[in-house]
KEKE-3310 file (N, C-alpha, C; in steps of 0.2 Angstrom, whole numbers, plus 5000, padded with zeros to 4 digits):
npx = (5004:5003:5005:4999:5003:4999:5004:5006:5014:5029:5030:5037:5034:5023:5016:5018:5016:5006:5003:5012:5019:5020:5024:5022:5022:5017:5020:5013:5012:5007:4992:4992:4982:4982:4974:4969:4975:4977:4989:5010:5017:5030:5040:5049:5055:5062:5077:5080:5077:5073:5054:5043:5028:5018:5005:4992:4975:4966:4964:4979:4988:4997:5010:5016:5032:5031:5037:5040:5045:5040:5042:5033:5027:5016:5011:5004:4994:5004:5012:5025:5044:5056:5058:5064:5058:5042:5026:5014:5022:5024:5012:5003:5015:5024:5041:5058:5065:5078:5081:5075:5079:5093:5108:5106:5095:5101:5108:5097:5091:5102:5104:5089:5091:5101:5094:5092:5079:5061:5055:5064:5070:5060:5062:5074:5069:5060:5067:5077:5067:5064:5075:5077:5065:5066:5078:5070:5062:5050:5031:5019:5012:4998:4992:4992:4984:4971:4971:4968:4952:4947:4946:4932:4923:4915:4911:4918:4918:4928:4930:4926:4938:4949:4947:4946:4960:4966:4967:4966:4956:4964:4978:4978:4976:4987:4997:4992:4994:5010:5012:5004:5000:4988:4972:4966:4949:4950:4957:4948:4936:4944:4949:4936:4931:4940:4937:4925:4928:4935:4925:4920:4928:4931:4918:4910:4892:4876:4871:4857:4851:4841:4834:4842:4852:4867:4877:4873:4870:4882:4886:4879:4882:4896:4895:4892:4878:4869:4868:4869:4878:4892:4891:4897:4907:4915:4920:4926:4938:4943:4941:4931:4917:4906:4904:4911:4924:4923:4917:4905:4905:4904:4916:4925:4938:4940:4952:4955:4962:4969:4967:4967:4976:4978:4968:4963:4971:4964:4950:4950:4952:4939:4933:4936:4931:4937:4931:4918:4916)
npy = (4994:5011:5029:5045:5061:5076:5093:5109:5123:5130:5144:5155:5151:5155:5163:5160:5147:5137:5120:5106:5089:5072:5058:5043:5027:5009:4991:4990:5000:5017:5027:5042:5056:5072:5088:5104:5117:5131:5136:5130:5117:5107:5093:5080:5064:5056:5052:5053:5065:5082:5090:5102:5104:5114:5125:5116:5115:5106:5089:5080:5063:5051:5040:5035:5024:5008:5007:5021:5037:5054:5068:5084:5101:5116:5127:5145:5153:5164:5165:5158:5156:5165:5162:5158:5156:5163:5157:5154:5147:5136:5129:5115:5107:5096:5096:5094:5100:5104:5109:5120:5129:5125:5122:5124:5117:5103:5103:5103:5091:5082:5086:5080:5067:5063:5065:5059:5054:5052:5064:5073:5076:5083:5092:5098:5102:5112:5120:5124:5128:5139:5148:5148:5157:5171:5175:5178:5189:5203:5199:5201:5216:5217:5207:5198:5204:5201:5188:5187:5194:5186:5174:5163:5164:5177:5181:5191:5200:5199:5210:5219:5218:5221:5236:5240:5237:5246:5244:5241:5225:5219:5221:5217:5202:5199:5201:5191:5179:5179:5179:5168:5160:5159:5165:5178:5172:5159:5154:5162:5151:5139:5141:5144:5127:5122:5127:5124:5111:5110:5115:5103:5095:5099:5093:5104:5112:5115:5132:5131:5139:5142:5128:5119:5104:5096:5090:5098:5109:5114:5116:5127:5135:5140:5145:5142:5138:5129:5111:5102:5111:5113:5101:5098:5107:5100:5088:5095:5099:5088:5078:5067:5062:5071:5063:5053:5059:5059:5048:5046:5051:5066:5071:5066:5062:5049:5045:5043:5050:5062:5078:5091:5100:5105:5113:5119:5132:5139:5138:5145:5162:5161:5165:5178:5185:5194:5213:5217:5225)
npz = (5000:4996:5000:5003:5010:5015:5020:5030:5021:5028:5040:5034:5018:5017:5010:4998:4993:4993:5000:5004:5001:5002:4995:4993:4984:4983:4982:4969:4952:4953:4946:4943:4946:4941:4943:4938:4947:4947:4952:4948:4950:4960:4961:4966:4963:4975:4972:4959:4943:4948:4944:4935:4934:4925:4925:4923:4913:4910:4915:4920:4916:4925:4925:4942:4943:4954:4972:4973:4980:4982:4985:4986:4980:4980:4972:4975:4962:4950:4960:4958:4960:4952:4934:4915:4909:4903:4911:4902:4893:4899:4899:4904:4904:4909:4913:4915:4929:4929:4917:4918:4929:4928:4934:4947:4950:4950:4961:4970:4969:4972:4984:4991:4988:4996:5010:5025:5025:5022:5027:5030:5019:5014:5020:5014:5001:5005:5009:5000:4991:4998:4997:4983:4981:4989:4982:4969:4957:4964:4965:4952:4959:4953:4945:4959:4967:4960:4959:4972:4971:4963:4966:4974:4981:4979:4968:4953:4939:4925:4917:4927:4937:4930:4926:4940:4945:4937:4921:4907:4899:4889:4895:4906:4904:4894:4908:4915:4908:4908:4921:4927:4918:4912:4906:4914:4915:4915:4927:4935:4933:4936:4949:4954:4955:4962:4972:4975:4978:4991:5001:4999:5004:5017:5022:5021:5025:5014:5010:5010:4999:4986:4991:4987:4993:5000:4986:4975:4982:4987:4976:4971:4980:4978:4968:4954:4942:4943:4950:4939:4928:4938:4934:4922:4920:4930:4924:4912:4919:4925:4919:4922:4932:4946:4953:4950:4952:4965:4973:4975:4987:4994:5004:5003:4991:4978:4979:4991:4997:5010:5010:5016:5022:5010:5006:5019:5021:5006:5012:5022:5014:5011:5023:5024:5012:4997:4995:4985:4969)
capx = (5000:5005:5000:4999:5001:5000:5005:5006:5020:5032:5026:5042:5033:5015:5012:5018:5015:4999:5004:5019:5017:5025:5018:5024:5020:5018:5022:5012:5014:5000:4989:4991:4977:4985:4971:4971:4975:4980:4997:5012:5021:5036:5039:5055:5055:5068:5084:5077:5077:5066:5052:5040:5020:5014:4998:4985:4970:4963:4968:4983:4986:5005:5012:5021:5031:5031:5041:5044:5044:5040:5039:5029:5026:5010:5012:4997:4993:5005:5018:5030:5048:5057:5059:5067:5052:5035:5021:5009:5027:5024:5007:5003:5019:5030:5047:5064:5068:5084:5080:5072:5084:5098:5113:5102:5089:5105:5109:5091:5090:5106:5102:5085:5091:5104:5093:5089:5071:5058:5051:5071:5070:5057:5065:5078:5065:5057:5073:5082:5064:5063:5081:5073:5061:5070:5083:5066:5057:5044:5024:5018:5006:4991:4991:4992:4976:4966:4969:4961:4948:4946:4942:4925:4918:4913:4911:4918:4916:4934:4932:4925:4941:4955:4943:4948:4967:4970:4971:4961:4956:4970:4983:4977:4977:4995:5002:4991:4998:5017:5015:5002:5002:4982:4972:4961:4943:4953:4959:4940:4934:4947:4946:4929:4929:4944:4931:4921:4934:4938:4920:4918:4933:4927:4913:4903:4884:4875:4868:4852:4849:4835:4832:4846:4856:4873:4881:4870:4870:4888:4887:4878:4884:4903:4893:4887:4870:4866:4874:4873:4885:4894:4895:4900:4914:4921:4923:4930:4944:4946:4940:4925:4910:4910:4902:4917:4928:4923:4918:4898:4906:4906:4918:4932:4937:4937:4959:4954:4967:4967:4968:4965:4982:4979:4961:4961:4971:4958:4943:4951:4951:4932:4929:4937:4931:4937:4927:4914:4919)
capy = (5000:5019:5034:5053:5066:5084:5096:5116:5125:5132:5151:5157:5151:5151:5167:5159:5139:5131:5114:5103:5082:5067:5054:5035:5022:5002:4988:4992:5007:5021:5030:5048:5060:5080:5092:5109:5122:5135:5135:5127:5110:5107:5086:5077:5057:5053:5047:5054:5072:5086:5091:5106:5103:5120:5127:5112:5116:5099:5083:5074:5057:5052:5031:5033:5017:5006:5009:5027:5041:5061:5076:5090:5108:5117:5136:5149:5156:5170:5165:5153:5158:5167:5157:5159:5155:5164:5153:5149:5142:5126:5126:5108:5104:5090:5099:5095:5105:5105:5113:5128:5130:5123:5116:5124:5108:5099:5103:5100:5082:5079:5085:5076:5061:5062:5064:5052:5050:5057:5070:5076:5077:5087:5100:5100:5105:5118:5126:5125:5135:5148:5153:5154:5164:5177:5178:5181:5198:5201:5196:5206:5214:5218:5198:5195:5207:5201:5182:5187:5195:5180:5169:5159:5166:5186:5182:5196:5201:5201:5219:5225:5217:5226:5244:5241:5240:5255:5241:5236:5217:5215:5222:5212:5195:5198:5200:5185:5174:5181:5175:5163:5154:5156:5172:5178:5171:5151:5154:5160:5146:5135:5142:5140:5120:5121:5131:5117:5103:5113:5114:5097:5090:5100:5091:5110:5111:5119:5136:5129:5142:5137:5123:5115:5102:5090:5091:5104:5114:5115:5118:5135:5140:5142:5150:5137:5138:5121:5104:5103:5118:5108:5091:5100:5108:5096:5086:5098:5101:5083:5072:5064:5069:5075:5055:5046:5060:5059:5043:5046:5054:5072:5072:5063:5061:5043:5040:5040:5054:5070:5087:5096:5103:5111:5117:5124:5139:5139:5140:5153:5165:5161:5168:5185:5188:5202:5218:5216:5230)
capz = (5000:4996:5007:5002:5016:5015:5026:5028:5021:5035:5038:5029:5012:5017:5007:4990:4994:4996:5003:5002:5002:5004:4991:4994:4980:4984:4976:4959:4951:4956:4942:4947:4940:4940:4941:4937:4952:4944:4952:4947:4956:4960:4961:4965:4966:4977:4967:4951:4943:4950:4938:4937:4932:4923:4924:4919:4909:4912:4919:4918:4919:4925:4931:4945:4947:4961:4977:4972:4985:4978:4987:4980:4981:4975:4974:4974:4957:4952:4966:4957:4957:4944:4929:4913:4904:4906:4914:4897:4889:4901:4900:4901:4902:4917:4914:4921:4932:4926:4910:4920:4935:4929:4942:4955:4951:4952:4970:4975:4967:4973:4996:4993:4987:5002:5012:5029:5026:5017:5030:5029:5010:5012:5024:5010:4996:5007:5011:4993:4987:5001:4996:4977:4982:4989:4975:4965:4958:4965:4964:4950:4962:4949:4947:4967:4969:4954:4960:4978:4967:4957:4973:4971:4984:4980:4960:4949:4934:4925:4916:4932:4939:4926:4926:4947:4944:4933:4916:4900:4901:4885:4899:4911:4900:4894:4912:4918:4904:4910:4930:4929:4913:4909:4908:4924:4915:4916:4932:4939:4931:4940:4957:4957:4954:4967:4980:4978:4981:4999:5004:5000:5008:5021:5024:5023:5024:5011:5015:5009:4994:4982:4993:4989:4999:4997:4981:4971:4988:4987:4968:4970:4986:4976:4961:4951:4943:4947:4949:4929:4929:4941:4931:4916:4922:4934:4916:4908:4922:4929:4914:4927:4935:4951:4958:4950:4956:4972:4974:4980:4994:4993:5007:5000:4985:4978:4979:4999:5001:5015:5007:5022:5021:5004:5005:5024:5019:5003:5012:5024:5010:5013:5031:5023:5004:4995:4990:4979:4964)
cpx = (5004:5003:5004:4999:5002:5001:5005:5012:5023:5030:5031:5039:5027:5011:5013:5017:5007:5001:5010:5016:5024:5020:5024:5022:5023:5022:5020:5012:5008:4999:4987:4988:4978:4978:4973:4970:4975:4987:5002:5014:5025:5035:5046:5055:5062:5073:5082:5078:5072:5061:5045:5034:5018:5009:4995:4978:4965:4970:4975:4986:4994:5006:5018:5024:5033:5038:5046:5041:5043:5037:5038:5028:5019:5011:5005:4997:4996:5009:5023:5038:5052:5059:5062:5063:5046:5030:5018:5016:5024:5019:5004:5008:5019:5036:5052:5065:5074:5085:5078:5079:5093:5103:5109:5097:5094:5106:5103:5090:5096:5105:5096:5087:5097:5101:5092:5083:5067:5055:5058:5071:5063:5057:5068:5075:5062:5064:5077:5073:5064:5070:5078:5068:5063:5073:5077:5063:5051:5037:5022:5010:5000:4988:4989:4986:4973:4966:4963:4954:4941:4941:4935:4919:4913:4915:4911:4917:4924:4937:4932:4933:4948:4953:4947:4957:4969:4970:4963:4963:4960:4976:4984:4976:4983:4997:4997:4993:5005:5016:5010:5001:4995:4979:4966:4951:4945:4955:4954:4940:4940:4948:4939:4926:4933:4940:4928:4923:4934:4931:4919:4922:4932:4923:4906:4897:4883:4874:4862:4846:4847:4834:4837:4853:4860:4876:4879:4870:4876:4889:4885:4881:4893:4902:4892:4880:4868:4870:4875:4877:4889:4898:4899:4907:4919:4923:4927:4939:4948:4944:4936:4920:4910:4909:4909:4923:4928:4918:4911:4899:4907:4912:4924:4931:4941:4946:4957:4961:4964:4968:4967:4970:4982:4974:4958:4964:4967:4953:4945:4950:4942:4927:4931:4935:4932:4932:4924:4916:4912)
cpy = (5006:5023:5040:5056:5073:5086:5106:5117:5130:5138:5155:5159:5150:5158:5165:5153:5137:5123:5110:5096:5078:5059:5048:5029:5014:4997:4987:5000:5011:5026:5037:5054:5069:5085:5099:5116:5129:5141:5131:5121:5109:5099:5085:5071:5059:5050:5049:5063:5074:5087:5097:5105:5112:5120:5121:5117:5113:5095:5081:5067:5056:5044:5035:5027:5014:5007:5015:5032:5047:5066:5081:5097:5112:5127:5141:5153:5162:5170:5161:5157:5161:5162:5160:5159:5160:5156:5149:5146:5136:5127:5120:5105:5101:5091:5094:5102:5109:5110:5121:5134:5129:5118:5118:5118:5101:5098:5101:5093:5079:5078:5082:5067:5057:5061:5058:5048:5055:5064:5074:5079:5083:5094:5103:5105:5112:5124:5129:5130:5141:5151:5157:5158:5169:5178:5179:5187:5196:5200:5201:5207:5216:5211:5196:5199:5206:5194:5182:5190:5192:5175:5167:5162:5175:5184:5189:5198:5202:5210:5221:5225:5222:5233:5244:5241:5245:5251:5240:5229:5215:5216:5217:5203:5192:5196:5193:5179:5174:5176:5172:5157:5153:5164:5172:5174:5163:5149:5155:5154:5140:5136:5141:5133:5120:5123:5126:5113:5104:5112:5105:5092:5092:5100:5099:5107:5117:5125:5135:5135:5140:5132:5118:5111:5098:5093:5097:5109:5117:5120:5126:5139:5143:5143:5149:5139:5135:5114:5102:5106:5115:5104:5093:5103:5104:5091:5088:5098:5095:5077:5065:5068:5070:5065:5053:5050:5058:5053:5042:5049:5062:5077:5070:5062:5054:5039:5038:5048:5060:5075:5093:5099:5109:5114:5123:5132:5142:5142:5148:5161:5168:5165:5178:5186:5194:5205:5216:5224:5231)
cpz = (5000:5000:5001:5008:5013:5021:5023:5025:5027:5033:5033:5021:5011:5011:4999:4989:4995:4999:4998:5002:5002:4998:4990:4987:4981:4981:4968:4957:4951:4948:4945:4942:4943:4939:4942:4944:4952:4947:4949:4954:4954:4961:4958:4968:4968:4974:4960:4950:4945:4944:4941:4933:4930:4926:4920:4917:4909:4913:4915:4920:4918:4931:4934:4947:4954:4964:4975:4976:4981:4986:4984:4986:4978:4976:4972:4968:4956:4955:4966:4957:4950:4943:4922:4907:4908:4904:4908:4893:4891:4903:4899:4902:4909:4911:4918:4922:4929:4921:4910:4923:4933:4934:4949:4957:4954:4959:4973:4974:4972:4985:4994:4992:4993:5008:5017:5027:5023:5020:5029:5022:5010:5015:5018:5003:4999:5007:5003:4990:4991:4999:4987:4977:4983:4986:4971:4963:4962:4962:4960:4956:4960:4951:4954:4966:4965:4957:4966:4975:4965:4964:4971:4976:4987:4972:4958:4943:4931:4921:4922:4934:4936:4928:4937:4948:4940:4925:4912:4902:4895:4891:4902:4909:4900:4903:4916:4915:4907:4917:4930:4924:4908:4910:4913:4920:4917:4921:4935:4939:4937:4948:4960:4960:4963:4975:4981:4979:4986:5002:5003:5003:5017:5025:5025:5021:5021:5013:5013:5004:4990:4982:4992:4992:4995:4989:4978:4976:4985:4980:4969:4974:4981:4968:4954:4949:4945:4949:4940:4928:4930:4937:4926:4918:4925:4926:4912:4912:4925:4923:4916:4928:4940:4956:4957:4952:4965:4978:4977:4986:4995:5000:5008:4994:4984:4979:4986:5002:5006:5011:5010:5020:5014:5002:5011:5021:5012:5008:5017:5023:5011:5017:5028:5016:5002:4993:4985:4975:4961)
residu = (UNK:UNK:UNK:UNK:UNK:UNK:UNK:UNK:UNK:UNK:UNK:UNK:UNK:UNK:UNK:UNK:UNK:UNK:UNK:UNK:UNK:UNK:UNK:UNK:UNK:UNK:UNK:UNK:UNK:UNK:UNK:UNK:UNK:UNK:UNK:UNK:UNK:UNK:UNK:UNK:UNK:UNK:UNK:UNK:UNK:UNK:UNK:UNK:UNK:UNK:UNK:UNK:UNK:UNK:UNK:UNK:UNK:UNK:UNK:UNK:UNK:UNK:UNK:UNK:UNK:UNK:UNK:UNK:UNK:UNK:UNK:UNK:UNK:UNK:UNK:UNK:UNK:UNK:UNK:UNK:UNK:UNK:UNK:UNK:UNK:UNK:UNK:UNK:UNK:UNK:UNK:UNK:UNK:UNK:UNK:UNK:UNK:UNK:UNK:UNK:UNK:UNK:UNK:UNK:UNK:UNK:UNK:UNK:UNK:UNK:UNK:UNK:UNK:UNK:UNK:UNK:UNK:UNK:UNK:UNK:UNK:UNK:UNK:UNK:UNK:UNK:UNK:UNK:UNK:UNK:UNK:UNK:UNK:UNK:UNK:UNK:UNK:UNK:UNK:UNK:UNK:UNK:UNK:UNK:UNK:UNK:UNK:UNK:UNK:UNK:UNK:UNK:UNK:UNK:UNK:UNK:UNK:UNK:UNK:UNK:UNK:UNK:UNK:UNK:UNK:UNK:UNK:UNK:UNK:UNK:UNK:UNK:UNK:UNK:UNK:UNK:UNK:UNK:UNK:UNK:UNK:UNK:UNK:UNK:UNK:UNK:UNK:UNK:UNK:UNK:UNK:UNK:UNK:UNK:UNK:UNK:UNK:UNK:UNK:UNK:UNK:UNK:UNK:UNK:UNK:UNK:UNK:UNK:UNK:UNK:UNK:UNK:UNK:UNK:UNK:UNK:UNK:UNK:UNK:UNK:UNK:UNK:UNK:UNK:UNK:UNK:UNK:UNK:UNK:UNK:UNK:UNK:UNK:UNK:UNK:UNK:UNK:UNK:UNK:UNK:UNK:UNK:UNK:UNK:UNK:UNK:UNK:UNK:UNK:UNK:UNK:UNK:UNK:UNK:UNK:UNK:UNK:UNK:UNK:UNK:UNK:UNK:UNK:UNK:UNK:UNK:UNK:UNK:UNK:UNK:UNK:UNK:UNK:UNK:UNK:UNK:UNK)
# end
């Protein structure tokens, strides 16, 4: 058997990290299905090169084989470090690291794969990125305030959202393709499905708008017209529907993993929404 854990990122990196992991694989090899966050990921099997996941669009389907260890990184839309490429280059893509970073991927493959143990290797990951961050420009902050914006929970409009930074929604396109790889109507659309992964991982209860409860609850509560809306998207983004994502259980989704780690500061965003424009 394999296991997955998530965890926080230490506070150092919690403003450009959404969660780090530890992902184990057994004696067969694991069907690993990549949806889109609209972050990038960082992912280094132990003993193997690092490798960096673009911006997804939809799913991606990826064997990892058996008895292979991977630490991961998920970073918050917008908050990846610098890079040599802009973000829609490696849209879709699984990257060597190597190819981005250079010998600096080299060093990181090389302290993890020294590492004692995998919670050790994944000290080593945090540390070798909080040092790339620092040496990085900074967070375009048009981008950082149009993502809070974007959030699922206080729908905006994305002219109104340019008209509210000082930009035309071409301005505002280009610099969201530069630092996030996709432009702000793909990234709505992708943080909405994501809203609804968090409340649903977090067993929330509907608020019982237009009578509806459980899943369609869910669906409209994070802005959704209905659970059709819903189905159709979740297809589009994960290549399922929301049952065989989530296994009948809207409380887990169907691998059996926790994602508490990577949705609590998600729904956080929740309890404080941005201005409505």
């Amino acid at each position: 058997m394999g296991s997955y854990v998530e965890y926080a990122p230490p506070p150092e990196l919690a403003r450009v990290v959404r969660t780090v992991w530890i992902q184990t694989v057994g004696d067969t090899p694991y069907v690993q299905r990549h949806l889109p966050t609209g972050g990038v990921e960082i992912h280094v099997p132990i003993g193997d090169s690092p490798r960096m996941l673009g911006p997804l669009t939809g799913p991606r389907i990826d064997l990892i084989p058996a008895h292979t260890t991977v630490i991961g990184m998920r970073f918050w839309p917008g908050a990846a470090p610098s890079l040599p490429a802009t973000l829609d280059d490696l849209l879709d893509q699984h990257v060597q690291l190597s190819d981005l970073l250079g010998t600096s991927a080299d060093r990181l493959a090389e302290s993890v794969a020294g590492a004692p143990s995998a919670q050790h290797a994944l000290v080593m990951l945090e540390r070798h990125m909080l040092s790339a961050v620092r040496e990085s420009a900074p967070q375009d902050p048009g981008v950082a305030e149009a993502v809070q914006l974007l959030l699922p929970w206080q729908p905006v409009e994305i002219s109104a959202t340019a008209r509210h930074l000082g930009l035309s929604a071409s301005q505002l396109r280009r610099r969201f393709l530069s630092s996030v790889g996709v432009g702000p109507k793909t990234l709505q659309r992708t943080l909405r499905f994501q809203g609804f992964l968090a409340l649903a991982q977090a067993g929330a209860a509907a608020s019982g708008r237009r009578g509806a409860d459980g899943m369609a609850g869910l669906a409209v509560d994070v802005g959704y017209a209905d659970q059709a809306h819903l189905s159709r998207e979740c297809v589009r983004i994960t290549g399922v529907t929301p049952t065989a994502l989530l296994g009948g259980d809207i409380e887990r989704c169907v691998c059996g993993h926790d994602h508490t780690a990577s949705f609590q500061p998600f729904l956080r965003t929740r309890a404080s929404p941005s201005r409505r424009l």
